[in-house]
N, CA and C atoms as a LAMMPS dump frame, in Angstrom:
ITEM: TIMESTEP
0
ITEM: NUMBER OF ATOMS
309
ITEM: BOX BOUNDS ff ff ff
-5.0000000000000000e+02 5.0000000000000000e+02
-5.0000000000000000e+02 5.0000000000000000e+02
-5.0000000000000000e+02 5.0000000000000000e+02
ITEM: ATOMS id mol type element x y z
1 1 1 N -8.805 -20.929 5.093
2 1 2 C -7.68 -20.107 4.701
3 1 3 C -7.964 -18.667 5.146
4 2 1 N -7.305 -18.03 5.54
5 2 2 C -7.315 -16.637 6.279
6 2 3 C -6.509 -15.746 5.035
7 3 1 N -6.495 -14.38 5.059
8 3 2 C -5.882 -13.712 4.171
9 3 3 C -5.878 -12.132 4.928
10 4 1 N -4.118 -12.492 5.23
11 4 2 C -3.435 -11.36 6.062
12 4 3 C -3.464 -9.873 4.882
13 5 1 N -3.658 -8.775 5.257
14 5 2 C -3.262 -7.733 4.37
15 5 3 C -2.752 -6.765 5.323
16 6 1 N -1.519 -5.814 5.058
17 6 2 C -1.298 -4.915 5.196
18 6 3 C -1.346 -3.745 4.415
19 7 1 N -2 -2.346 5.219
20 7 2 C -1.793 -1.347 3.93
21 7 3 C -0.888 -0.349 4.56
22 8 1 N -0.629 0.544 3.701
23 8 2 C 0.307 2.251 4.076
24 8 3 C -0.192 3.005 2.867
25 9 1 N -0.157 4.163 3.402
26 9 2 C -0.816 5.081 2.884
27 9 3 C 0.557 6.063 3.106
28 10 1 N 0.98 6.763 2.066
29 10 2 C 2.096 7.722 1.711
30 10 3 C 1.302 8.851 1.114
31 11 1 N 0.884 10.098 2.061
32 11 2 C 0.524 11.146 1.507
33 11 3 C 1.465 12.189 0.816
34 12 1 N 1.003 12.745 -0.197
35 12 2 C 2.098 13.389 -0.74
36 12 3 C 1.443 14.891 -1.031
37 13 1 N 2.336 15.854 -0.757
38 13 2 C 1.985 17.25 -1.321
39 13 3 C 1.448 17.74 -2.612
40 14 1 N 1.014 18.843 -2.813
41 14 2 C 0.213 19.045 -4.536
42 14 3 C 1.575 18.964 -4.996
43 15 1 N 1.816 18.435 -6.281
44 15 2 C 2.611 18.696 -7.046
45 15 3 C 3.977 18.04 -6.402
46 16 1 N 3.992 16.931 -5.727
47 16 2 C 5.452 16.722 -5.494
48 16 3 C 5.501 15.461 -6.343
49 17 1 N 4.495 14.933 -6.788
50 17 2 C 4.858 13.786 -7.8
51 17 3 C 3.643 14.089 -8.725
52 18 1 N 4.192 13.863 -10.369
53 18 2 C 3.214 14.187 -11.093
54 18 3 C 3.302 12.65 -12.439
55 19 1 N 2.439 12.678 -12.923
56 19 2 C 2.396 11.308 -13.982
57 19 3 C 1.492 11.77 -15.117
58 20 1 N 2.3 11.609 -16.491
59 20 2 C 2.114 12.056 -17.613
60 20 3 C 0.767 10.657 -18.058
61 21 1 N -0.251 10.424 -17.472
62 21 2 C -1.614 9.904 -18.051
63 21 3 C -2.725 10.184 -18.257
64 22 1 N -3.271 9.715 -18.856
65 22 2 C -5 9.983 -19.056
66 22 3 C -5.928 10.012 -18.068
67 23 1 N -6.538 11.28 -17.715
68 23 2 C -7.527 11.119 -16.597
69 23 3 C -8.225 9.993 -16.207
70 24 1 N -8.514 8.87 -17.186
71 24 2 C -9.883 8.281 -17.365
72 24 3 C -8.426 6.614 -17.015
73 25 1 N -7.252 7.069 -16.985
74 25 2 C -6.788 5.853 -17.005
75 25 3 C -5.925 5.447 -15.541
76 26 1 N -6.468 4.141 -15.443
77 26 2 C -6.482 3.423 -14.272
78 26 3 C -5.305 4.081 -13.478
79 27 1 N -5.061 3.647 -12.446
80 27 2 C -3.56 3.89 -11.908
81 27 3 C -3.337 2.915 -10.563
82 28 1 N -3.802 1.834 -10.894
83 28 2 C -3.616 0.841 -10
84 28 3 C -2.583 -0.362 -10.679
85 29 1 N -1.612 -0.719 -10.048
86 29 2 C -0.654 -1.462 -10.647
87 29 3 C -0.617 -3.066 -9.515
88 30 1 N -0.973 -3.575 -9.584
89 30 2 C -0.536 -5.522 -9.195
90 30 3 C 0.677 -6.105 -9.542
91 31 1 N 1.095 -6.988 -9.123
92 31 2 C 2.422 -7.737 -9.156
93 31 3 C 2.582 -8.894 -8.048
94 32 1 N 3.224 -9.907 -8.09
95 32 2 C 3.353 -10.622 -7.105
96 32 3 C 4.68 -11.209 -6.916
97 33 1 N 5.225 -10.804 -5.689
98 33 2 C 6.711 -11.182 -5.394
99 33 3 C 6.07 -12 -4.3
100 34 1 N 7.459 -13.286 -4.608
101 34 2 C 7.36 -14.894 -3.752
102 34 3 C 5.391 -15.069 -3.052
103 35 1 N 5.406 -15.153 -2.297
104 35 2 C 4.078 -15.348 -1.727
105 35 3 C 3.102 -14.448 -1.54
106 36 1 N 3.42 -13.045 -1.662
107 36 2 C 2.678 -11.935 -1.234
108 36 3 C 2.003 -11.139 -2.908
109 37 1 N 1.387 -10.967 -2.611
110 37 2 C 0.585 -10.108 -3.808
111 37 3 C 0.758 -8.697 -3.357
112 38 1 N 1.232 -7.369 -4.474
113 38 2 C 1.506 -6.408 -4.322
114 38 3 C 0.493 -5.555 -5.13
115 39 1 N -0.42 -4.815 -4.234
116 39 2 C -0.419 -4.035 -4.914
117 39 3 C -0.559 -2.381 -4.903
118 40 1 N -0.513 -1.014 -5.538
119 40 2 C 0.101 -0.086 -5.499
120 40 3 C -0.95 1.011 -6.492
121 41 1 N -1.816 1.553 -5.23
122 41 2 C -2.127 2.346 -6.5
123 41 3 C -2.654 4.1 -5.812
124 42 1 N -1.816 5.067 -7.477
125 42 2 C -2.13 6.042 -6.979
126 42 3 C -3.433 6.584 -7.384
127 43 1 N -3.07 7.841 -6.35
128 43 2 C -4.399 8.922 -6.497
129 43 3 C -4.209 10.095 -6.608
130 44 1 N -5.129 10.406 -7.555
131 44 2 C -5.014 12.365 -8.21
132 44 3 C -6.043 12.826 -7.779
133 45 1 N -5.975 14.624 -8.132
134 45 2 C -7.497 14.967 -7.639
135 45 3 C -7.819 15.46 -9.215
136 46 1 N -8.492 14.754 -9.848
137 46 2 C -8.786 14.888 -11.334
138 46 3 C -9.333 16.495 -11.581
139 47 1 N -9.884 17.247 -10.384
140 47 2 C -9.506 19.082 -10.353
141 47 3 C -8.628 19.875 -10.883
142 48 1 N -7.354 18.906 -10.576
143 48 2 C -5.974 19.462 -10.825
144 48 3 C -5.425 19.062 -11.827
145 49 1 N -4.49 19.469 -12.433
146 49 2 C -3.817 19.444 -13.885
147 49 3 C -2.614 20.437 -13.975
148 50 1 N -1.633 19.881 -14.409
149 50 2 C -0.159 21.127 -14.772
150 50 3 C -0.423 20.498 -16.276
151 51 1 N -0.292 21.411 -16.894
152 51 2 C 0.12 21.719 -19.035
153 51 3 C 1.452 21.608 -19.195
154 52 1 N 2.174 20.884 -19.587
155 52 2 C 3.671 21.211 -20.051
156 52 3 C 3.781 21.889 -21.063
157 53 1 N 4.509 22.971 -21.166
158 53 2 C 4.788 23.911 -21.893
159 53 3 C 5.291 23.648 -23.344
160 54 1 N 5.731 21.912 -23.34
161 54 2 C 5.715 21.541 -24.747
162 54 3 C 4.732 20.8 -25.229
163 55 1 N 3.813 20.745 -24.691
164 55 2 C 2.578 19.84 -25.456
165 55 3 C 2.568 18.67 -25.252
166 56 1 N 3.093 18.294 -23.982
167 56 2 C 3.032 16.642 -23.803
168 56 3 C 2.05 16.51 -23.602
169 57 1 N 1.094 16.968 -23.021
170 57 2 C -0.165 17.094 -22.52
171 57 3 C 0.16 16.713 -21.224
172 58 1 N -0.94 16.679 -19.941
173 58 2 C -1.58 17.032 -18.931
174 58 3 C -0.424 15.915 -18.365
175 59 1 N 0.031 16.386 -16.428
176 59 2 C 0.529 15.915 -15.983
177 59 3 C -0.139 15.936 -14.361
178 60 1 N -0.874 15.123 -14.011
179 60 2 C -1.806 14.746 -12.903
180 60 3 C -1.126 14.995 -11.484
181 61 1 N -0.625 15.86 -10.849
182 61 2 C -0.569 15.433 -9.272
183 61 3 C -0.825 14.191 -8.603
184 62 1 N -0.34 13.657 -7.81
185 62 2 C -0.469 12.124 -7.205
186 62 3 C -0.585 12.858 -6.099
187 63 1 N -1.648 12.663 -5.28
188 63 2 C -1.754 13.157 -3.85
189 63 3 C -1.23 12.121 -2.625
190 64 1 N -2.121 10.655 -3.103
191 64 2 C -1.696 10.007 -2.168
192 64 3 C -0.794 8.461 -2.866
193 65 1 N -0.351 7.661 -2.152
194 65 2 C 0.266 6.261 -2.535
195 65 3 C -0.23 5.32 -1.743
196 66 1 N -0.896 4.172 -2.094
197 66 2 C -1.459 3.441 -1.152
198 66 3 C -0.826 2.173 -1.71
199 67 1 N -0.313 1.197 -0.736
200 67 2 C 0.775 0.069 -0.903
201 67 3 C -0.239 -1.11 0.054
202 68 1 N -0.69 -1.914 -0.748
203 68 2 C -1.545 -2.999 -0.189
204 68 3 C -0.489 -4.713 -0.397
205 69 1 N -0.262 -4.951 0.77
206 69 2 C 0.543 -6.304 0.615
207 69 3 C -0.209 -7.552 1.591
208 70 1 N -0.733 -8.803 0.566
209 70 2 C -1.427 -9.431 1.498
210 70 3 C -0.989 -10.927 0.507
211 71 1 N -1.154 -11.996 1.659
212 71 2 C -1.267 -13.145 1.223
213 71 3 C -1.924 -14.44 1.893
214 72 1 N -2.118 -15.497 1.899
215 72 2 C -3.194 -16.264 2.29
216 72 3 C -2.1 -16.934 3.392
217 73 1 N -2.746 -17.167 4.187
218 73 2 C -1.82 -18.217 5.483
219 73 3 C -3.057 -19.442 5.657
220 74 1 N -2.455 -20.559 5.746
221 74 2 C -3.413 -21.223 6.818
222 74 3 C -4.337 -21.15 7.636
223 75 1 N -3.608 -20.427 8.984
224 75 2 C -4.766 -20.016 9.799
225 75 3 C -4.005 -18.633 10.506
226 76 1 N -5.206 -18.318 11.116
227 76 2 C -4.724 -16.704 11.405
228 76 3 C -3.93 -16.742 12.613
229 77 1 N -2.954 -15.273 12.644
230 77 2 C -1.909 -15.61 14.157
231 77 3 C -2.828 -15.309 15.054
232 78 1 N -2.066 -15.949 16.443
233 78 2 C -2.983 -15.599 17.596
234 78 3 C -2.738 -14.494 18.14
235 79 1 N -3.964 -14.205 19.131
236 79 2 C -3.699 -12.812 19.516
237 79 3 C -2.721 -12.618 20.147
238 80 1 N -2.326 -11.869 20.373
239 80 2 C -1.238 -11.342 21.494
240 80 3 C -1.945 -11.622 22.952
241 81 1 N -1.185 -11.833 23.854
242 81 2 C -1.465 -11.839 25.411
243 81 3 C -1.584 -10.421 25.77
244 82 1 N -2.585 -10.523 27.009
245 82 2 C -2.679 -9.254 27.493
246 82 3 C -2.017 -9.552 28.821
247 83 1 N -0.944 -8.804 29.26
248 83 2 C 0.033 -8.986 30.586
249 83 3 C -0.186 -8.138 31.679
250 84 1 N -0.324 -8.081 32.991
251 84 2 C -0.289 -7.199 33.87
252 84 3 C -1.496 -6.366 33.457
253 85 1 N -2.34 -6.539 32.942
254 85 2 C -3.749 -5.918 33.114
255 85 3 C -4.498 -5.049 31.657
256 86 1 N -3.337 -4.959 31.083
257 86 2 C -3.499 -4.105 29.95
258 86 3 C -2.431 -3.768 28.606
259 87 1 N -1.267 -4.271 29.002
260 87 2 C 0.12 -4.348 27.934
261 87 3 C -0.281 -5.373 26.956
262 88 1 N -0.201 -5.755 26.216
263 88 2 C 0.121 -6.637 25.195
264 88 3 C 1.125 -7.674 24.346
265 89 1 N 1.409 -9.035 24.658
266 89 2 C 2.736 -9.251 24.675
267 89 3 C 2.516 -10.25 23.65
268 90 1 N 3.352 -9.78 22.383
269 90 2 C 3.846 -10.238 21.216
270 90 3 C 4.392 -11.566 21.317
271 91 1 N 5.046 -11.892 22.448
272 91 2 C 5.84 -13.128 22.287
273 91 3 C 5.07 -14.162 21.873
274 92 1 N 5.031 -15.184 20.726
275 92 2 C 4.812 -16.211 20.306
276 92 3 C 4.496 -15.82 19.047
277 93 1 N 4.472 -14.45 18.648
278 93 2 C 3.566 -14.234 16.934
279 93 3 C 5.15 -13.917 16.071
280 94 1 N 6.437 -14.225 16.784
281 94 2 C 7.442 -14.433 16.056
282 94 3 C 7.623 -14.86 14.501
283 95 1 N 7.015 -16.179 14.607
284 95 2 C 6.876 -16.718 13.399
285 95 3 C 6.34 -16.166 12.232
286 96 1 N 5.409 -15.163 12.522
287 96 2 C 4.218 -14.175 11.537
288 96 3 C 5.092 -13.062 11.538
289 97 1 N 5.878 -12.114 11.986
290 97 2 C 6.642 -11.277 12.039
291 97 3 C 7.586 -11.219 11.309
292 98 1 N 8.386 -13.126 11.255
293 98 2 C 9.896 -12.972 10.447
294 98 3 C 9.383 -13.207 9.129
295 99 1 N 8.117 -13.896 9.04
296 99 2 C 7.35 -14.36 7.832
297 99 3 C 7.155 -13.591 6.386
298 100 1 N 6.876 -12.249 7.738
299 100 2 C 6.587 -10.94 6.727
300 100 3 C 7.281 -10.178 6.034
301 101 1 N 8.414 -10.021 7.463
302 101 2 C 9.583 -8.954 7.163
303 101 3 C 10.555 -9.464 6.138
304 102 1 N 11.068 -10.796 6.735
305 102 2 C 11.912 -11.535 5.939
306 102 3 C 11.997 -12.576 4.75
307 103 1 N 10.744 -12.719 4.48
308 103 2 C 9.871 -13.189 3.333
309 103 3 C 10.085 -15.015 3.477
C-alpha cells in the first residue's frame, strides 16, 4: 500500500488571523472526508500576543496554515514520461489527477 500526501502551506502576515487559545494548546485539527484524511494545523510565534481590551485574554497571531491531505492507494502512479529529451508528459496519470481533484 503506498500513501499519497499532499501539503500547502498558506503564509499569513502578523496579525492577519488571530485565535482566542491557550499557548500550551494544540492547534492541529484532523478530520476525514470520503477517502482522504484532512489535516490542518496552525502556527503562532508563542513571542507574540495581542490582550483584548476586555479581558478575554490573549489572542495568538497564526503566522502560517499548513493543509496536509493524504490517503492510501494501492500502488503508486507512474512516473511521468520524459519526451523530446527533457519535458515531462503527464499523459496516463489521468486517473490519479481526477481521483484527487474530483474525489
Amino acid at each position: 500500500m503506498v500513501r499519497l500526501t499532499a501539503k500547502y502551506d498558506v503564509n499569513l502576515k502578523n496579525g492577519e488571523f488571530l485565535i482566542n487559545r491557550s499557548q500550551r494548546e494544540d492547534l492541529s485539527f484532523t478530520t476525514r472526508i470520503e477517502d482522504f484524511d484532512v489535516e490542518l494545523h496552525l502556527d503562532h510565534d508563542p513571542t507574540s500576543r495581542w490582550t483584548s481590551v476586555e479581558g478575554e485574554g490573549a489572542y495568538w497571531p497564526i503566522s502560517k496554515i499548513r493543509i496536509v491531505v493524504g490517503r492510501d492507494e494501492d500502488s503508486a502512479p507512474p512516473m511521468p514520461r520524459i519526451v523530446d529529451g527533457r519535458r515531462r508528459s503527464f499523459q496516463g496519470l489521468k486517473p490519479w489527477f481526477l481521483a484527487i481533484s474530483c474525489g
